[in-house]
C-alpha positions as CSV (number, residue, x, y, z in Angstrom):
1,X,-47.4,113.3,175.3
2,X,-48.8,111.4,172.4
3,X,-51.0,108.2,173.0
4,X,-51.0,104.9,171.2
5,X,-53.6,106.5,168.8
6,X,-51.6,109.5,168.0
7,X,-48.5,107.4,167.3
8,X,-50.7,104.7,164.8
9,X,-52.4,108.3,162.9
10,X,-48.8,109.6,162.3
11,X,-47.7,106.3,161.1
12,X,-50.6,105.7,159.1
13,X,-50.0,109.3,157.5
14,X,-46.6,108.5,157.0
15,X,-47.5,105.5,155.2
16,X,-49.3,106.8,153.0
17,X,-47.3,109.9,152.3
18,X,-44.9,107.3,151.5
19,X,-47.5,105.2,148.6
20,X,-48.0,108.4,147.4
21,X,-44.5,109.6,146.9
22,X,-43.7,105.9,145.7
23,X,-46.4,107.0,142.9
24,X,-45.5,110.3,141.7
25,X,-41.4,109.1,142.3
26,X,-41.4,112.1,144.5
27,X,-37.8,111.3,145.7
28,X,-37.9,114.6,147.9
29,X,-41.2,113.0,150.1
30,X,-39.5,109.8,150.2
31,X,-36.0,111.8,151.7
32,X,-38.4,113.3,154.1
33,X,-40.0,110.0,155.5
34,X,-37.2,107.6,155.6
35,X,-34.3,107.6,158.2
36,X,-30.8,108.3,157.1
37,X,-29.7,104.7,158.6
38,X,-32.9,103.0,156.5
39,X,-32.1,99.7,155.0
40,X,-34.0,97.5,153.4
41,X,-35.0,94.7,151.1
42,X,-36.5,94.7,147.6
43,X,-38.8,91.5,146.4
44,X,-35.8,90.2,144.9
45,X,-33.8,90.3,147.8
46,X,-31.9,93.5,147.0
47,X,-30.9,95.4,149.7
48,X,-32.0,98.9,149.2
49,X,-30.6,101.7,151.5
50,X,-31.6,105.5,151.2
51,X,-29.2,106.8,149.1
52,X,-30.2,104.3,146.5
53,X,-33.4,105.0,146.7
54,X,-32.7,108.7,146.0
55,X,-30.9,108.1,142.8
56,X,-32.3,105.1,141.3
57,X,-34.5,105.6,138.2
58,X,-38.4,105.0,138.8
59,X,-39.5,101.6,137.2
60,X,-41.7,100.8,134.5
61,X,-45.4,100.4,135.6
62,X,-47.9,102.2,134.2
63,X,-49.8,102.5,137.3
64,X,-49.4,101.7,141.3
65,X,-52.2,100.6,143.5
66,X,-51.4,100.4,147.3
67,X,-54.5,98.2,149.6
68,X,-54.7,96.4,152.7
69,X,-52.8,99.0,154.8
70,X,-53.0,98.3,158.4
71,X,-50.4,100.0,161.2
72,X,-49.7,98.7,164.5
73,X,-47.2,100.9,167.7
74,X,-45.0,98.9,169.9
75,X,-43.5,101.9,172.4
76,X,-41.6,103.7,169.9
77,X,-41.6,101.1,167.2
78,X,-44.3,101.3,164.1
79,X,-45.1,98.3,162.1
80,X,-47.1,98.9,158.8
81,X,-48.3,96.3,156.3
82,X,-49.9,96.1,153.1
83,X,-50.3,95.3,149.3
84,X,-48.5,96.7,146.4
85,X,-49.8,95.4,142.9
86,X,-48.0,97.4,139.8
87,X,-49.2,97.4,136.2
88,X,-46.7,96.7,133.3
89,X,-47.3,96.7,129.8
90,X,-46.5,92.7,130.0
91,X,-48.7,91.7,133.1
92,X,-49.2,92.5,137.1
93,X,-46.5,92.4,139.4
94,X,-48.7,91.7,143.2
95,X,-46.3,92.3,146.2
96,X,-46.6,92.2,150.5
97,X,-44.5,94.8,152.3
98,X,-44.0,95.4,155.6
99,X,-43.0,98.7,157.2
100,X,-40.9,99.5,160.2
101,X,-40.9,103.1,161.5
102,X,-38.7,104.3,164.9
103,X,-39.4,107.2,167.0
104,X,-36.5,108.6,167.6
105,X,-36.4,112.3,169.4
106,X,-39.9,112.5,169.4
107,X,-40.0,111.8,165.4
108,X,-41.2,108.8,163.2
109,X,-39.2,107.9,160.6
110,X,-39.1,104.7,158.3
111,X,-36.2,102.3,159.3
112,X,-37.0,99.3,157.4
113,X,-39.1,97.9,154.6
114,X,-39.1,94.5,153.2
115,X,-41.1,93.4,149.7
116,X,-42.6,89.8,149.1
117,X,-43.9,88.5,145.9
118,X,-47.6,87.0,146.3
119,X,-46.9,84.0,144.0
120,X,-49.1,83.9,141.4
């Protein structure tokens, strides 16, 4: 049976499996760690599901730098936060997110994600 410990290391991991495939726009990784039922928002308050993010063209920034991670287990709920600050050829974009994984059959998978915009 998996402890608190385990279930935060596997979240953690998935989290970052997740920044990483949100860098390369590895849409296979991304199928892999996201429920099929995921839903969430975008920091324009676009509802993003998993299908759209399978098909939707990767944006424009010219790089991706993920900090401030931090993952906290509630039974078989995950919560994981952190910072997402993309570089564009006109400026930064700097964003909060915030993660929620289930464990559903013994598995964690993303359920949720919403984006914020750290105003400027």
């Amino acid at each position: 049976m998996a402890t608190q410990v385990d279930d935060e290391a596997e979240i953690l991991r998935l989290d970052s499996e997740w920044n990483e495939a949100y860098r390369r726009y590895d849409r296979a990784r991304l199928a892999h760690i996201l429920a099929d039922d995921f839903i969430g928002w975008a920091a324009l308050d676009e509802p993003v599901t998993k299908a759209t993010l399978m098909v939707n063209r990767p944006g424009r920034a010219k790089s991706v730098t993920f900090s401030e991670q931090s993952v906290r287990v509630f039974g078989n709920t995950g919560i994981s936060r952190g910072r997402l600050q993309l570089e564009l050829d006109d400026g930064r974009i700097d964003q909060r997110f915030i993660r929620v994984f289930a464990k559903r059959d013994g598995i964690w998978r993303a359920v949720s994600v919403a984006v914020t915009p750290i105003a400027a």
